[in-house]
C-alpha positions as CSV (number, residue, x, y, z in Angstrom):
1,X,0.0,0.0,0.0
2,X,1.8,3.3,-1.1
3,X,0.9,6.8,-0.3
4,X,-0.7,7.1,-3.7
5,X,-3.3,4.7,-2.5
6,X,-4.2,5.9,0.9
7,X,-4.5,9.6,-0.8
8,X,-7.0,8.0,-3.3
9,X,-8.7,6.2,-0.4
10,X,-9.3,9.5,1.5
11,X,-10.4,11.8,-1.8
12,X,-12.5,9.0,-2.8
13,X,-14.3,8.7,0.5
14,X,-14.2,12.4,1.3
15,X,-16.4,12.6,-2.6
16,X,-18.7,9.8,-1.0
17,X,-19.3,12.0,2.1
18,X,-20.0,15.0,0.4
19,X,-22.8,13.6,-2.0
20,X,-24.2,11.5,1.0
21,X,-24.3,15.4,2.9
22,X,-26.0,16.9,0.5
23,X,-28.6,14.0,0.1
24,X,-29.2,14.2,3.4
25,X,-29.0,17.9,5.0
26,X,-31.6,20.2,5.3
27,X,-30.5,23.7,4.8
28,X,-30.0,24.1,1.3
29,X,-26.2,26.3,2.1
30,X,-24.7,23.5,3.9
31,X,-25.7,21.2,0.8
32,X,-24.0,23.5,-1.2
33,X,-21.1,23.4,0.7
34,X,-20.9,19.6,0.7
35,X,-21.4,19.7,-3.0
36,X,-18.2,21.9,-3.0
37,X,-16.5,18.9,-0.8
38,X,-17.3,16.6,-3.6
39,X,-15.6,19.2,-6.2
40,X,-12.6,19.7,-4.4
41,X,-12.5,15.9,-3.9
42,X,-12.8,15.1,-7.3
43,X,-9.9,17.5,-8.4
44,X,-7.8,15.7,-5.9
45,X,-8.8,12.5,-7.5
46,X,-7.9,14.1,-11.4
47,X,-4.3,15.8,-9.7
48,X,-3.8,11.4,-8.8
49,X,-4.1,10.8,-12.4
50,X,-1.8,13.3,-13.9
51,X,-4.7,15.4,-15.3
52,X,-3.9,18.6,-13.7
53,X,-5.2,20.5,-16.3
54,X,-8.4,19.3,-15.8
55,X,-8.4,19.2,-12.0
56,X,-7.4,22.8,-12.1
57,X,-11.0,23.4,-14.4
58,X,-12.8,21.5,-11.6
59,X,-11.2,23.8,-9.3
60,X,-12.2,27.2,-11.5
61,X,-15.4,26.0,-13.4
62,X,-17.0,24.2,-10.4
63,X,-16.1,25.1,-7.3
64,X,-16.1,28.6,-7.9
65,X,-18.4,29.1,-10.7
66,X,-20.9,27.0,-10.6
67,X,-21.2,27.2,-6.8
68,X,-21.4,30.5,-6.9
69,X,-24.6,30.7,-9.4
70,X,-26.0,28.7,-7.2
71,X,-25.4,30.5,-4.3
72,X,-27.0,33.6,-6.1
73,X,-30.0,31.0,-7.0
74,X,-30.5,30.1,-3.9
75,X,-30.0,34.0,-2.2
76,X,-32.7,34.9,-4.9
77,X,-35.3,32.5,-4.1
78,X,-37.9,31.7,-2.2
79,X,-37.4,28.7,-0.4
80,X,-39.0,27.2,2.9
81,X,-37.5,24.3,5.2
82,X,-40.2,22.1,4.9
83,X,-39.6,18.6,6.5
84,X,-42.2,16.3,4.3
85,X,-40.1,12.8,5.3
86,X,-41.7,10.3,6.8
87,X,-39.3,7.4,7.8
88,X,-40.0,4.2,6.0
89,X,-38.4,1.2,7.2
90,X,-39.3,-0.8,4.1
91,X,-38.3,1.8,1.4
92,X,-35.0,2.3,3.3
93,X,-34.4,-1.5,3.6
94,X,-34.9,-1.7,-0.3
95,X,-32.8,1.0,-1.6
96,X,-30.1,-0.4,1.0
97,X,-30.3,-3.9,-1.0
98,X,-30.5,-2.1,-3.9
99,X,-27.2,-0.2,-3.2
100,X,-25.0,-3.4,-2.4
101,X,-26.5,-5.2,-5.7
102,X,-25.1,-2.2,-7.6
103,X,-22.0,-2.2,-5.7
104,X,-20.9,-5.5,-6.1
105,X,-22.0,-5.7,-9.8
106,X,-19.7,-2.8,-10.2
107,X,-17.1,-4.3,-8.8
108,X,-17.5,-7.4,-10.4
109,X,-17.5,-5.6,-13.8
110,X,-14.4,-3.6,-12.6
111,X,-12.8,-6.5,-11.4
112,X,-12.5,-8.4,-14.9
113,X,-11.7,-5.4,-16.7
114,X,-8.8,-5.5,-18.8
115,X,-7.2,-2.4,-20.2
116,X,-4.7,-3.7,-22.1
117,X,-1.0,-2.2,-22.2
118,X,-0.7,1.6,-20.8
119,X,-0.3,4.9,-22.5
120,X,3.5,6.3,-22.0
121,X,3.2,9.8,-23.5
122,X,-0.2,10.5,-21.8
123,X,1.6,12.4,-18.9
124,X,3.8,14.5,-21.3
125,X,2.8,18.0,-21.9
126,X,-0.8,17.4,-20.6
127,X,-1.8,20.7,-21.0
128,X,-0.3,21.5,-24.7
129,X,-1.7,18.2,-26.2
130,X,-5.4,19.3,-24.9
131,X,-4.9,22.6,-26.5
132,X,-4.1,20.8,-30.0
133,X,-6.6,18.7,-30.0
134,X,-9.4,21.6,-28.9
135,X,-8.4,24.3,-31.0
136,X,-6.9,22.3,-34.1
137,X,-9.2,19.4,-34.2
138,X,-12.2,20.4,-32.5
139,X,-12.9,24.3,-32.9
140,X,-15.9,23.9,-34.6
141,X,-17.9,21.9,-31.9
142,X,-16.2,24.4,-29.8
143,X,-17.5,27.5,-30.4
144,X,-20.7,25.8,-31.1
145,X,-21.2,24.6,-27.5
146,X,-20.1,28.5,-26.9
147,X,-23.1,29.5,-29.0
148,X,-25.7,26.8,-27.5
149,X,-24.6,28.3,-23.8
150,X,-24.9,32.2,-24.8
151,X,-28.2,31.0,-25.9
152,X,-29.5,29.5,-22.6
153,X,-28.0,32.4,-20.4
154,X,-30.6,34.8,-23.0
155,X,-33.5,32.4,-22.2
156,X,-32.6,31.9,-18.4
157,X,-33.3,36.0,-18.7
158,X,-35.6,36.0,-20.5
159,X,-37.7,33.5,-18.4
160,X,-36.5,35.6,-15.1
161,X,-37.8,38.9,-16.9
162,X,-41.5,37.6,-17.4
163,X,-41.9,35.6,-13.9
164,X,-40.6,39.2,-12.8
165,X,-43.4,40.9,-15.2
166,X,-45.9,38.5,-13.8
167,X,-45.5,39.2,-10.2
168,X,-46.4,43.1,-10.3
C-alpha cells in the first residue's frame, strides 16, 4: 500500500461523504457546501491521475463558478425548510439492497476489466496536447457549445424577466 493509494482512499471517500451530505442535510447552504467537498475531492482524484489541467478546471469552473450561481439561486429565491419525510423502514431496507446489488455488480465488472498495455506519453505535456486537439481538431464543436450556452443564459433571462413581469 503506497501513499498514492491511501490519498485516493481518502479523496475517494471524502467525494462519497459529500454527496451522502448533500442527500441528506436540510438547509440548502450546507448542501451547497458539501457539493463543494465533492468538487474539491474530485480535483484531488484528477491531480492522482496526472490530469492537472483538468483538476485545475474543476477547481475554476466548479467550485467557484458553478457554486457561486448557485449561491446567487439560492440567495434569490424563495425557499421554505419544509420537512415532508416520513421514515420508511421498508423503502430504506430496499434502496439499502438495492445499493449493495449495484456495488458489487460494479465491482465485479471492474474487477475483470482488462485495459490492455498503458499509455507512455499520456503524462507529457498534458496541457499543450489538450490545447491541439481543442483548438486544431475540434474548434468547430467548440464554439458551437459557446453558441448553445450564450443562448440558454438569453432564455434563463428571458424566463426571469417575465416571472418578474408577472408578479407586479
Amino acid at each position: 500500500m503506497n501513499g498514492e493509494f491511501i490519498a485516493f482512499l481518502i479523496l475517494s471517500f471524502t467525494a462519497i461523504l459529500g454527496g451522502i451530505l448533500m442527500l441528506n442535510l436540510k438547509k440548502v447552504v450546507h448542501m451547497l457546501l458539501s457539493v463543494v467537498l465533492t468538487f474539491v475531492s474530485l480535483a484531488g482524484i484528477y491531480v492522482l491521475l496526472s490530469a492537472e489541467f483538468v483538476a485545475v478546471v474543476q477547481i475554476l469552473i466548479y467550485s467557484g463558478a458553478v457554486t457561486i450561481i448557485l449561491a446567487f439561486g439560492i440567495m434569490l429565491t424563495k425557499h421554505t425548510a419544509r420537512d415532508e419525510r416520513t421514515s420508511n423502514r421498508l423503502r430504506a431496507a430496499l434502496v439499502g439492497v438495492g445499493v449493495l446489488v449495484f456495488f458489487f455488480t460494479v465491482y465485479g465488472a471492474i474487477d475483470n476489466l482488462f485495459f490492455g498495455p498503458g499509455a507512455e506519453g499520456l503524462h507529457v505535456e498534458n496541457t499543450q496536447q489538450i490545447g491541439e486537439r481543442i483548438f486544431a481538431h475540434y474548434v468547430i464543436p467548440f464554439e458551437l457549445v459557446s453558441i448553445v450556452l450564450l443562448v440558454a443564459l438569453m432564455g434563463a433571462i428571458v424566463l426571469a424577466r417575465k416571472e418578474g413581469e408577472e408578479n407586479k
